[in-house]
One Martini backbone bead per residue (centre of mass of N, CA, C, O) as a GRO file, in nm:
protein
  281
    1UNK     BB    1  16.781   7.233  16.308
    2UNK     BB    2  16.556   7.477  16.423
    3UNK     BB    3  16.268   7.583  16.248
    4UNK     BB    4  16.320   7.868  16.341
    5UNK     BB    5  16.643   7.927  16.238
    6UNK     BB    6  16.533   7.847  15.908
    7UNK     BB    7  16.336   8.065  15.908
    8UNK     BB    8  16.518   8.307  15.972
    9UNK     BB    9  16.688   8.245  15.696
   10UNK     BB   10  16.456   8.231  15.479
   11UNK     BB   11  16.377   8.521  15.534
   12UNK     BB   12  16.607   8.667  15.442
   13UNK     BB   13  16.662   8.532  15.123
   14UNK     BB   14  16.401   8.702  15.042
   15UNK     BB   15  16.450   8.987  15.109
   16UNK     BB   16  16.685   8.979  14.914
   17UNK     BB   17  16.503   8.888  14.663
   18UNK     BB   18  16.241   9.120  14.720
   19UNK     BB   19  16.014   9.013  14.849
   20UNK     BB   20  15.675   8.998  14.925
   21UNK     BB   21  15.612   8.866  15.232
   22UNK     BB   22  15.849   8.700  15.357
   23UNK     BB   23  15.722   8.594  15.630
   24UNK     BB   24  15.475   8.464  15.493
   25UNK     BB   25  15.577   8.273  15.332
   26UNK     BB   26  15.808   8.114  15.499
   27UNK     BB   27  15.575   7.977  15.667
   28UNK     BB   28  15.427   7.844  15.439
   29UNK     BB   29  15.676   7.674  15.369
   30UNK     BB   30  15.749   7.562  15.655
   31UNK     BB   31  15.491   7.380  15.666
   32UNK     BB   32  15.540   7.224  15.411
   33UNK     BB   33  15.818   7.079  15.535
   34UNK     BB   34  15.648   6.964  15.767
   35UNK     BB   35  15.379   6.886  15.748
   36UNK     BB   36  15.138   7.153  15.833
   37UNK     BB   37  14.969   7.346  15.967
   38UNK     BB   38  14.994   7.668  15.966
   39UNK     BB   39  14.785   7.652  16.241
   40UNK     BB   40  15.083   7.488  16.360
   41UNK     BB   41  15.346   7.596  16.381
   42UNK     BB   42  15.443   7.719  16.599
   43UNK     BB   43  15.455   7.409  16.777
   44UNK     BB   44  15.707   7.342  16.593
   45UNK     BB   45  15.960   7.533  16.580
   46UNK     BB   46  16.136   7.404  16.866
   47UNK     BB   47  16.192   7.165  16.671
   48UNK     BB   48  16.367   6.949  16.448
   49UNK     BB   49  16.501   6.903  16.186
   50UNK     BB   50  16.525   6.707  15.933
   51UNK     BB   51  16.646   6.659  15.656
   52UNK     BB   52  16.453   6.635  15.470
   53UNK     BB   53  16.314   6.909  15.553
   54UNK     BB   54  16.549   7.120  15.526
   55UNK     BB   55  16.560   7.037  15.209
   56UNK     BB   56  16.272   7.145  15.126
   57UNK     BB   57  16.305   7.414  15.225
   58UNK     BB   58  16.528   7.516  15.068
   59UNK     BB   59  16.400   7.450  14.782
   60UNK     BB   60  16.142   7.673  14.851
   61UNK     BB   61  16.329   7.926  14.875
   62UNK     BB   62  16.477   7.863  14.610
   63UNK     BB   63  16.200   7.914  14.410
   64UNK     BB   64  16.105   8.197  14.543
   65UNK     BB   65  16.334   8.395  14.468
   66UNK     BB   66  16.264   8.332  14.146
   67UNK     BB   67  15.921   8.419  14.154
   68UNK     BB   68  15.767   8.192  14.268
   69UNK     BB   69  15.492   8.084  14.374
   70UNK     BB   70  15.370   7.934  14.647
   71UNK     BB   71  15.134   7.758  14.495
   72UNK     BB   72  15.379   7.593  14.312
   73UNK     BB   73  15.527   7.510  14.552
   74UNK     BB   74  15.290   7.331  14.696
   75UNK     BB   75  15.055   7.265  14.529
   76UNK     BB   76  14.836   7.489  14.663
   77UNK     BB   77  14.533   7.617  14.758
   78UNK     BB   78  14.289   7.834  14.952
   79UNK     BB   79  13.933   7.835  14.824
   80UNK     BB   80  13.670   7.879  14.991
   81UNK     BB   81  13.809   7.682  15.219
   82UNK     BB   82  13.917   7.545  14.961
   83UNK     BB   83  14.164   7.265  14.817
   84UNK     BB   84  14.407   7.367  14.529
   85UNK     BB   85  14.538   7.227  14.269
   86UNK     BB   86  14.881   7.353  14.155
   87UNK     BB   87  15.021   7.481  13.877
   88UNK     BB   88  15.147   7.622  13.601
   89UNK     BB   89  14.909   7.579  13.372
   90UNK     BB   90  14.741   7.803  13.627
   91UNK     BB   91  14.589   7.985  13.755
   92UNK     BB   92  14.606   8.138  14.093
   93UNK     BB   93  14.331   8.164  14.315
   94UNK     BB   94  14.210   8.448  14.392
   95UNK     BB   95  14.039   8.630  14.652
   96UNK     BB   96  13.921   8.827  14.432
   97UNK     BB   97  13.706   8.585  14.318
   98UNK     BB   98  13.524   8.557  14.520
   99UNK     BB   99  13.346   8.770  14.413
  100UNK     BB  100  13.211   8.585  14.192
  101UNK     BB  101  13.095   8.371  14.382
  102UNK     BB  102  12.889   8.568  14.555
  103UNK     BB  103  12.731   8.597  14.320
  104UNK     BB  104  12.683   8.329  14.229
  105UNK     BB  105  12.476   8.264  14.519
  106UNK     BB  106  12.275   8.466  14.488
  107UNK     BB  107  12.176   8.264  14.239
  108UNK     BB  108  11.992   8.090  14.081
  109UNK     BB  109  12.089   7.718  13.989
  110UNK     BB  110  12.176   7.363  13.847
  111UNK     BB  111  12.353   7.477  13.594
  112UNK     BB  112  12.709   7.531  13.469
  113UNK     BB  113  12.929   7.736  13.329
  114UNK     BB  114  13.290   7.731  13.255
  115UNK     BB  115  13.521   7.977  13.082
  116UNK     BB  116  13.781   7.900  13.170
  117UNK     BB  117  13.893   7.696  13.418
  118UNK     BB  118  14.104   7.579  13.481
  119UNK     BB  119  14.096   7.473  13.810
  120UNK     BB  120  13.807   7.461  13.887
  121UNK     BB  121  13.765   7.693  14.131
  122UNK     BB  122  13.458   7.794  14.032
  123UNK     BB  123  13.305   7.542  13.987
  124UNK     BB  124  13.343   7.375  14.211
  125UNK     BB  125  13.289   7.583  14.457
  126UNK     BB  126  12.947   7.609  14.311
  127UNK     BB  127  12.917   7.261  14.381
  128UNK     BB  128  12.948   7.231  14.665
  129UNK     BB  129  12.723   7.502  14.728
  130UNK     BB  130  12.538   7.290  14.521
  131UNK     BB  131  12.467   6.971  14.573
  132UNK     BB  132  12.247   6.966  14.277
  133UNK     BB  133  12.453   7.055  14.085
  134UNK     BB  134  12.588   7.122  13.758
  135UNK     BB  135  12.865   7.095  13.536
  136UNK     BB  136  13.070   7.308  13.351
  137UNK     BB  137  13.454   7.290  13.187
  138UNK     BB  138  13.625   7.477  12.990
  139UNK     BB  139  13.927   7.430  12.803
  140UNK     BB  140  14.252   7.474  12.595
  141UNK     BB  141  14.399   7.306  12.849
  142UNK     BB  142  14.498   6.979  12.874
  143UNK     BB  143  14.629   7.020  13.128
  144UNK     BB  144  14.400   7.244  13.312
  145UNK     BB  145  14.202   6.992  13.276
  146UNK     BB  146  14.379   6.791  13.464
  147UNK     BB  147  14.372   6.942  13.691
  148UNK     BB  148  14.049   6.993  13.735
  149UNK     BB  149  14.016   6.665  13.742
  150UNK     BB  150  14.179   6.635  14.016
  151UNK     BB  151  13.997   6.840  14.197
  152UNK     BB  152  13.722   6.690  14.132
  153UNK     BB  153  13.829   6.403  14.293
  154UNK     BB  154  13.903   6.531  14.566
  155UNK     BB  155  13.590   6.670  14.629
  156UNK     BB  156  13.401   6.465  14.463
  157UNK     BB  157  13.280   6.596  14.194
  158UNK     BB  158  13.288   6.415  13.948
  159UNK     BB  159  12.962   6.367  13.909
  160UNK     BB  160  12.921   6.709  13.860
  161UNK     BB  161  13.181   6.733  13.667
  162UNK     BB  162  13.242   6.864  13.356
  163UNK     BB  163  13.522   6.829  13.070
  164UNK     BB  164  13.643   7.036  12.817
  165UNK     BB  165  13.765   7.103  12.522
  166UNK     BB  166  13.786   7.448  12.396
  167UNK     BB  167  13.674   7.739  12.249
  168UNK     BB  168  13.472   7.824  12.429
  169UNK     BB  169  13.178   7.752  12.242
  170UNK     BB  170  13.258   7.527  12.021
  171UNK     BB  171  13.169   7.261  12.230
  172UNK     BB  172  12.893   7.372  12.348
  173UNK     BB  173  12.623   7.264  12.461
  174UNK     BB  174  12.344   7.424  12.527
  175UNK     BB  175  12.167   7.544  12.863
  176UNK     BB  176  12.198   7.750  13.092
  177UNK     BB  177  12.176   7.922  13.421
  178UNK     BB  178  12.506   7.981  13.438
  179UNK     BB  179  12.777   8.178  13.358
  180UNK     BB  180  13.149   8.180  13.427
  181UNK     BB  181  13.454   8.400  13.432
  182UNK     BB  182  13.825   8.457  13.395
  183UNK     BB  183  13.912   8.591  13.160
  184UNK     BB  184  14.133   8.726  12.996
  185UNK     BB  185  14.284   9.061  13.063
  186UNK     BB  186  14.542   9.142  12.932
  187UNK     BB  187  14.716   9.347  12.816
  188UNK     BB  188  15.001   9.385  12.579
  189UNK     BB  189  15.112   9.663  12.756
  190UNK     BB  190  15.122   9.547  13.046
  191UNK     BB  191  15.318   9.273  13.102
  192UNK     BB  192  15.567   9.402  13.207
  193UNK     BB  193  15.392   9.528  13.498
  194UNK     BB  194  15.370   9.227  13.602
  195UNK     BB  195  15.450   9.083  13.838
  196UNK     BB  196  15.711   8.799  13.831
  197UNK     BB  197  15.464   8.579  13.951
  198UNK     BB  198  15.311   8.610  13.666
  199UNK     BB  199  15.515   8.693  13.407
  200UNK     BB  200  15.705   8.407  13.508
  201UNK     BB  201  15.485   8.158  13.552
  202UNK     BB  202  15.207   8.217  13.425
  203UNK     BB  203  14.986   8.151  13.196
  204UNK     BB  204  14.950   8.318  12.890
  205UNK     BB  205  14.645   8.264  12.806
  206UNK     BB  206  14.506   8.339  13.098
  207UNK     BB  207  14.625   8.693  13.023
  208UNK     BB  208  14.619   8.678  12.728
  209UNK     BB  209  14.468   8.734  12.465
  210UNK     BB  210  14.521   8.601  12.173
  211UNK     BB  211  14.310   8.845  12.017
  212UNK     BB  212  14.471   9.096  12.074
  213UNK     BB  213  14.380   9.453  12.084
  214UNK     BB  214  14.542   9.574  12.367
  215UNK     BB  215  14.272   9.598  12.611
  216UNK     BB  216  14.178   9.282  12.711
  217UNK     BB  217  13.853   9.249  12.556
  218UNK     BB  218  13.812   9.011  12.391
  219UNK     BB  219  13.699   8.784  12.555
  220UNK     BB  220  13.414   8.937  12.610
  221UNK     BB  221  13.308   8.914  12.329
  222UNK     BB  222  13.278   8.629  12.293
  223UNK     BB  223  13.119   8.579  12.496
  224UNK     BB  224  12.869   8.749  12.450
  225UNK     BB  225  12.851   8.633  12.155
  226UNK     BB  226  12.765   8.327  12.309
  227UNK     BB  227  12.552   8.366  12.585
  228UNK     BB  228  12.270   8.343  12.434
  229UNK     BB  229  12.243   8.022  12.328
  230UNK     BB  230  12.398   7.945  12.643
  231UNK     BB  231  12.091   8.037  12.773
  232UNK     BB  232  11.857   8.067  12.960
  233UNK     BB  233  11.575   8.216  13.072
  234UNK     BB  234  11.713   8.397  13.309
  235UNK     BB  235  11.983   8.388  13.328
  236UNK     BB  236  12.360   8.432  13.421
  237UNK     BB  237  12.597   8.636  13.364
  238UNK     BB  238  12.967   8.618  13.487
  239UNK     BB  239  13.263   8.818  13.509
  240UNK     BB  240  13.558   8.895  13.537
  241UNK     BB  241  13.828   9.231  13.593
  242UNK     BB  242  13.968   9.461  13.495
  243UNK     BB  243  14.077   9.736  13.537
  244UNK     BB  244  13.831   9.971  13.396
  245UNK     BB  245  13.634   9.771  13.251
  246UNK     BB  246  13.337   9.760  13.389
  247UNK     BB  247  13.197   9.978  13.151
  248UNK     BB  248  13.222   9.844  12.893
  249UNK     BB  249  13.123   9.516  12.963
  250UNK     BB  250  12.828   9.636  13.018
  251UNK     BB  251  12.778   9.714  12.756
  252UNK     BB  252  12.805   9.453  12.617
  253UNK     BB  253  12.588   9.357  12.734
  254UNK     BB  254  12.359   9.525  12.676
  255UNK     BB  255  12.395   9.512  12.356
  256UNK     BB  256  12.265   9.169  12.339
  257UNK     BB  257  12.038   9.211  12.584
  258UNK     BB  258  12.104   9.261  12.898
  259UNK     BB  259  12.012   9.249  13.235
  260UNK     BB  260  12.046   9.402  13.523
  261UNK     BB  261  12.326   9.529  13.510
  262UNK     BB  262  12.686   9.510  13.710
  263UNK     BB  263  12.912   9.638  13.918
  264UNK     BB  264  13.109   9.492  14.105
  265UNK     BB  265  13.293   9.508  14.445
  266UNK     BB  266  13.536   9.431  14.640
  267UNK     BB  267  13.687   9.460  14.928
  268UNK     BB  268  13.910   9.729  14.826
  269UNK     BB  269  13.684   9.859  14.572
  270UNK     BB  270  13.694   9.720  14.326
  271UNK     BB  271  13.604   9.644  14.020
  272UNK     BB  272  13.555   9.273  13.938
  273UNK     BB  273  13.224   9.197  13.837
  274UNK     BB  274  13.019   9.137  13.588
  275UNK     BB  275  12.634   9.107  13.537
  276UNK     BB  276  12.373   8.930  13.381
  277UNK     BB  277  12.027   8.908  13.263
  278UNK     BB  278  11.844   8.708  13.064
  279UNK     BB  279  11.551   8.771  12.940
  280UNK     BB  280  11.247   8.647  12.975
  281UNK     BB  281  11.021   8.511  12.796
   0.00000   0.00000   0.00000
């Protein structure tokens, strides 16, 4: 068969199973099962498939059908121009974190925290973009570690990304001159409401805190009350935030002593990330 038309075969049996961007999953599917990059897909589509080819698409669009993501379909995000491995262990690193990423990249650092780590795409890519800096990765989820640490070797940051497991800041020692987190935000009563390719998919740890008191904040508390120990003088902690959190979160920091508080916005306008810096001695 033709990869054109089992591309329109796969793209019919998502819409069927009522996915959102049924026709851009599908391309995203089949270039995976071609084994091509995605902007070379058009002049793939009308080669014949293999049957291995066949077999793999076949198996990725009755993944997606299930609300399976593409990116533990594919095992693979592209996050901030570079590819991370996914599983179902780690939250798929959303394009709106990005918005944190260019947040911390406007403040000078040399060494960085990143509290809840999961796939290392935080972490990894401010270590990218700063080729001189060093961080810290904890995560309480030790497959999630794994993922970390394997991204990690795969963009050569092994020598300055080190991973650890921690409950917050349980195992961290010393301070750094950036923290940076996208904990867990998702209220208790939010969870029903969740499209089902995050509510049954993505791990519930990286999605609702622990100690949920029901709003989704109790993890900036915990943030906010250990970041002041384990920053330097003038550092700056930056947290993403969910829907409506924005002016609570800056208060949590402005209560522990933070300045310079605000809160920014993603490309769609929505409130994304709360940031402070601690004031210089």
């Amino acid at each position: 068969m033709r990869a054109q038309d089992a591309l329109g075969a796969g793209v019919a049996r998502l819409r069927a199973a009522g996915i959102d961007g049924a026709a851009r999953d599908g391309r995203r599917l089949m270039a995976h099962a071609l084994g091509v990059a995605e902007d070379r897909l058009l002049l793939a589509l009308d080669e014949q498939m293999t049957p291995d080819q066949a077999r793999a698409f076949d198996a990725a669009i009755t993944a997606r059908t299930t609300h399976q993501p593409v990116a533990q379909i594919t095992g693979k995000r592209l996050f901030w121009g570079r590819n991370f491995r996914v599983t179902p262990d780690v939250l798929d690193p959303r394009p709106e974190t990005e918005t944190l990423i260019a947040a911390a990249l406007e403040r000078p650092f040399a060494n960085v925290l990143d509290l809840g780590t999961g796939s290392g795409a935080i972490l990894l890519t401010l270590l990218a973009e700063r080729v001189q800096a060093t961080g810290l990765g904890v995560d309480l989820s030790d497959p999630a570690l794994a993922v970390a640490q394997g991204n990690a070797r795969a963009l050569g940051l092994q020598k300055r990304a080190t991973f650890r497991r921690s409950d917050w800041f349980s195992a961290v020692q010393g301070r750094f001159d950036m923290i940076v987190s996208n904990p867990p935000y998702i209220g208790a009563d939010e969870v029903a409401s969740l499209a089902p390719d995050v509510r049954k998919w993505e791990p519930r740890m990286a999605l609702v805190p622990e100690d949920c008191d029901g709003t989704g904040l109790a993890a900036y508390r915990r943030i906010c009350a250990g970041a002041p120990t384990h920053l330097r003088s003038g550092g700056w902690l930056l947290v993403e935030i969910g829907a409506g959190q924005g002016p609570q979160v800056a208060e949590m920091l402005r209560a522990v002593g933070f300045d310079r508080v605000q809160v920014v916005t993603d490309l769609d306008g929505r409130n994304r990330v709360v940031l402070g810096q601690w004031p210089r001695a």
